[in-house]
C-alpha positions in Angstrom: 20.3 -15.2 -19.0 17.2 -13.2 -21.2 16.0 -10.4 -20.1 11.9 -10.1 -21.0 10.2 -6.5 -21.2 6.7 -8.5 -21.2 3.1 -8.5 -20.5 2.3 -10.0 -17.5 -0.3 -12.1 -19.0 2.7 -14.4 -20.2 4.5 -14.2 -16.9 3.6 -18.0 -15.9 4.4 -19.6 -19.5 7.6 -17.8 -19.7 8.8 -19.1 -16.0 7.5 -22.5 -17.1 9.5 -23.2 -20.3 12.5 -21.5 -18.9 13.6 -24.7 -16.9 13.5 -27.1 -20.3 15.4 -24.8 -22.4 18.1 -24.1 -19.6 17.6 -20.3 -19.8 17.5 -17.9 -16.6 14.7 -15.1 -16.8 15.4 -11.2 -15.6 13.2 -8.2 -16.6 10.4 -6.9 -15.9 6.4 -8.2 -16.3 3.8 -6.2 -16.4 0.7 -4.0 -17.4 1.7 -3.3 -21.3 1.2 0.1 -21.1 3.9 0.2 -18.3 6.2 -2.4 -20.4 6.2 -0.1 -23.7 7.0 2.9 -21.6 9.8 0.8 -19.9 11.2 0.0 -23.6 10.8 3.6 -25.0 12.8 4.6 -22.1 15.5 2.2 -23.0 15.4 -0.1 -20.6 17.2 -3.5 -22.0 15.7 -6.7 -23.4 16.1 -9.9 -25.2 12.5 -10.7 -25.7 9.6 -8.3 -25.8 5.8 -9.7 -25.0 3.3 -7.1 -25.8 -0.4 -7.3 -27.8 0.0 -8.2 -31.2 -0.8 -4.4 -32.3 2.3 -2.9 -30.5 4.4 -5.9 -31.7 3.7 -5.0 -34.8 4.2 -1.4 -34.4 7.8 -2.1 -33.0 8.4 -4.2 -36.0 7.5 -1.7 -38.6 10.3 0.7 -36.5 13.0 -2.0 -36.8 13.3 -2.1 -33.1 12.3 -6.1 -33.3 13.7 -8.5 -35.4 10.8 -8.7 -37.8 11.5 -12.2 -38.3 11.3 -14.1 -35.2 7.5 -12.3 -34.8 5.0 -15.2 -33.3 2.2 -15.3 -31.6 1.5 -16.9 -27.8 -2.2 -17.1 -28.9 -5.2 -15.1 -27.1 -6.2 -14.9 -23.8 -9.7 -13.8 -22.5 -10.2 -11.4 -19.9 -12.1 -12.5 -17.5 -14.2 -13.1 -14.3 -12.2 -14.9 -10.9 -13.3 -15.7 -6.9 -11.6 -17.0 -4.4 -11.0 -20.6 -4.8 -13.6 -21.7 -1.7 -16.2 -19.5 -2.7 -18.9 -20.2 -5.5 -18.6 -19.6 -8.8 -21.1 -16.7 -9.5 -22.9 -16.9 -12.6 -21.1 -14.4 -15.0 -23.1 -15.7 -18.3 -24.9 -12.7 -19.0 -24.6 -9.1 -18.4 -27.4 -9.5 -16.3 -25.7 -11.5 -14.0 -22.6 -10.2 -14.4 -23.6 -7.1 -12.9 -25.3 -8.5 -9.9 -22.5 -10.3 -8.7 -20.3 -7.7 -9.3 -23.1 -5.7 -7.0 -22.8 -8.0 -4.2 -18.9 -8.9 -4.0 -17.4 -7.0 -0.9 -14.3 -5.7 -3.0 -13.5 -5.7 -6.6 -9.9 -6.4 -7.8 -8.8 -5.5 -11.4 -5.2 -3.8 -12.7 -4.1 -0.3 -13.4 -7.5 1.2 -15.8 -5.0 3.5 -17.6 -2.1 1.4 -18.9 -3.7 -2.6 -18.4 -5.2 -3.9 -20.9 -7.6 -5.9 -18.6 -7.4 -3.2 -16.2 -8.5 -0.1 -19.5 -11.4 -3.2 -20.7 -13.0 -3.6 -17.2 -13.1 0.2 -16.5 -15.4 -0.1 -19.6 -17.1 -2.6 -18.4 -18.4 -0.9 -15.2 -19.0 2.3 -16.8 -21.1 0.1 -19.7 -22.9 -1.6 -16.9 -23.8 1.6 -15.1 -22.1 1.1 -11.9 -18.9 2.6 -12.1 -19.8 5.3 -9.3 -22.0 2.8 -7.9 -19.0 0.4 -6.9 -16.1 2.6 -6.4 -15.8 2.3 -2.8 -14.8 -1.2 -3.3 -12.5 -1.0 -6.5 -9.0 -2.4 -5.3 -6.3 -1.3 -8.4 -3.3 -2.8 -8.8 -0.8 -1.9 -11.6 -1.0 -5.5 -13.0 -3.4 -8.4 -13.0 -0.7 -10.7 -11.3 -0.5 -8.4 -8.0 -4.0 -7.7 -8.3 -4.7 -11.1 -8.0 -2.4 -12.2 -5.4 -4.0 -9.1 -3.4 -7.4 -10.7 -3.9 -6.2 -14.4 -3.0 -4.8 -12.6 0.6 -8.3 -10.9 1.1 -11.3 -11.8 3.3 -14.6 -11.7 2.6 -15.8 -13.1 -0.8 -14.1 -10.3 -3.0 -14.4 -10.5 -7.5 -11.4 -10.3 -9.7 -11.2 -9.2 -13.3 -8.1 -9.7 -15.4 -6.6 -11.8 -18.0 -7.1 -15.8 -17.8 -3.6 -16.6 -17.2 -2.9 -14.5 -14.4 -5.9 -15.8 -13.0 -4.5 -19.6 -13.7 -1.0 -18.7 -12.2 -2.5 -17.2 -9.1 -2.7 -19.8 -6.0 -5.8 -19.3 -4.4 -8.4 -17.9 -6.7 -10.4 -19.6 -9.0 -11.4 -18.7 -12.8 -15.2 -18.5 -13.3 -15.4 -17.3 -16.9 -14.7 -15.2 -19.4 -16.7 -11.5 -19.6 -19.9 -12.3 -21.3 -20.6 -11.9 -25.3 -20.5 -8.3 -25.7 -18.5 -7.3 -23.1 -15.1 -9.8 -23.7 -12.4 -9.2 -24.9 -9.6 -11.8 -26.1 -5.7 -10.3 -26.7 -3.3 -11.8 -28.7 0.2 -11.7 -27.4 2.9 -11.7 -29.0 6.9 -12.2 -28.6 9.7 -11.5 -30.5 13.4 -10.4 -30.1 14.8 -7.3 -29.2 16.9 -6.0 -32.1 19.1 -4.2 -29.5 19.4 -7.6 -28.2 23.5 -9.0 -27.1 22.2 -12.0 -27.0 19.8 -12.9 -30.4 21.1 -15.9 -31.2 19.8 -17.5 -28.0 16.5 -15.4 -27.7 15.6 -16.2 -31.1 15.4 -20.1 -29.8 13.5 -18.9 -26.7 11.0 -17.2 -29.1 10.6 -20.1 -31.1 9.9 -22.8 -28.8 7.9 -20.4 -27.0 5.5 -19.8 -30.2 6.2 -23.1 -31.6 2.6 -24.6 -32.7 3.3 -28.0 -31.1 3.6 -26.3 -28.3 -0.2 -24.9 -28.2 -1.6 -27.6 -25.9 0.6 -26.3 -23.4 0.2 -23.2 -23.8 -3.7 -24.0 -23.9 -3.4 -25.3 -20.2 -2.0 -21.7 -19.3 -4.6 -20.0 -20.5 -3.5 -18.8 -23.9 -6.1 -20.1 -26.3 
C-alpha cells in the first residue's frame, strides 16, 4: 500500500494506474492548500502531489526525494454543466459572465486553500459580480465534492474547477477552459516522501506515473 498526501486534481489518474502496477492507494486528496497543511502537520505519505511551486519548495527542504521530482503535466481550470444541459458559450469574458448570470447555482472549491477555488474567487471579483452572485455560490473544500454536489443538483447549476475533476465526475460535462485572460493552467507534480517506509516502491509509482510515454493517457484525464 502508498499512501498519497495529493491534490485532488490527480485523484482520477492516481486510482487509474493503481490497478496495472498492483499498488493499493490510502491518504488523503484534496484542495492543496489543505494537503500542505496535512503534510506540515505530519500526517504520513509515500507520494506527495501538489503544484509544481510547492514541490519544489519541499524539495529545496529535503522533505522530498529531489530525485524522483516529475511532472503530471498542466491542467486548466475551467467551466462544467450538467451533462443534459447545453454547453454555454464560455469563449469570452463577455459570455462568460452572462452565463455565469443566468445559472441557478454556482459550484466551485474552498476560495481560501483551492487552487481552482482562490482563481475563480478572482474571477468573479474581475468580472464584477462577486456580490452580485453570492446567493448562489455553493463551496465545497475541493473540486471533486464540488462537483459531485453539482452532478446531484436540480436546475441547470455552473461549475468551476480543475479539468480532471470535472472528467472524473459522472454526470457533468466539461465546456471549456476560463477564457484568455482569465485561465489559468497548474502544473502538478509528484514525488516521494523522504519520510517515506516504503521508497523503493513509491519511487516506481512516481515514475510510471510521470513517465512521458505515458502522456496520452494522462492527456485523456485531463492533464495536458
Amino acid at each position: 500500500m502508498l499512501r498519497f498526501v495529493s491534490a485532488g486534481a490527480a485523484q482520477a489518474l492516481v486510482h487509474a494506474w493503481a490497478p496495472a502496477a498492483g499498488v493499493e492507494i490510502a491518504g488523503s486528496f484534496g484542495a492543496v492548500g489543505a494537503m500542505l497543511e496535512k503534510l506540515d502537520a505530519g500526517e504520513p505519505a509515500d507520494v506527495v502531489i501538489l503544484t509544481r511551486a510547492q514541490v519544489d519548495a519541499l524539495a529545496r527542504e529535503g522533505r522530498v526525494v529531489a530525485d524522483t521530482v516529475g511532472d503530471l503535466g498542466s491542467v486548466a481550470t475551467s467551466i462544467a454543466v450538467l451533462a443534459g444541459d447545453a454547453p454555454p458559450d464560455v469563449s469570452a469574458e463577455t459570455a462568460l459572465r452572462a452565463a455565469l448570470l443566468s445559472a441557478d447555482a454556482i459550484y466551485f472549491p474552498d476560495p481560501a486553500r483551492a487552487t481552482a477555488g482562490i482563481h475563480f474567487a478572482k474571477v468573479l471579483a474581475t468580472l464584477g459580480i462577486a456580490e452580485l452572485v453570492q446567493p448562489k455560490v455553493r463551496n465545497f473544500p475541493n473540486g471533486a465534492t464540488a462537483m459531485r454536489e453539482m452532478a446531484a443538483a436540480g436546475g441547470h447549476p455552473i461549475g468551476c474547477t480543475q479539468a480532471t475533476e470535472i472528467l472524473a465526475t459522472p454526470g457533468i460535462r466539461l465546456v471549456a477552459p476560463l477564457p484568455r485572460g482569465l485561465h489559468l493552467d497548474t502544473l502538478y507534480t509528484a514525488a516521494v516522501d523522504a519520510r517515506s517506509p516504503n521508497i523503493p516502491a513509491a519511487r516506481e509509482f512516481v515514475a510510471r506515473l510521470t513517465a512521458p510515454q505515458g502522456r496520452r493517457e494522462r492527456g485523456a484525464l485531463g492533464f495536458g
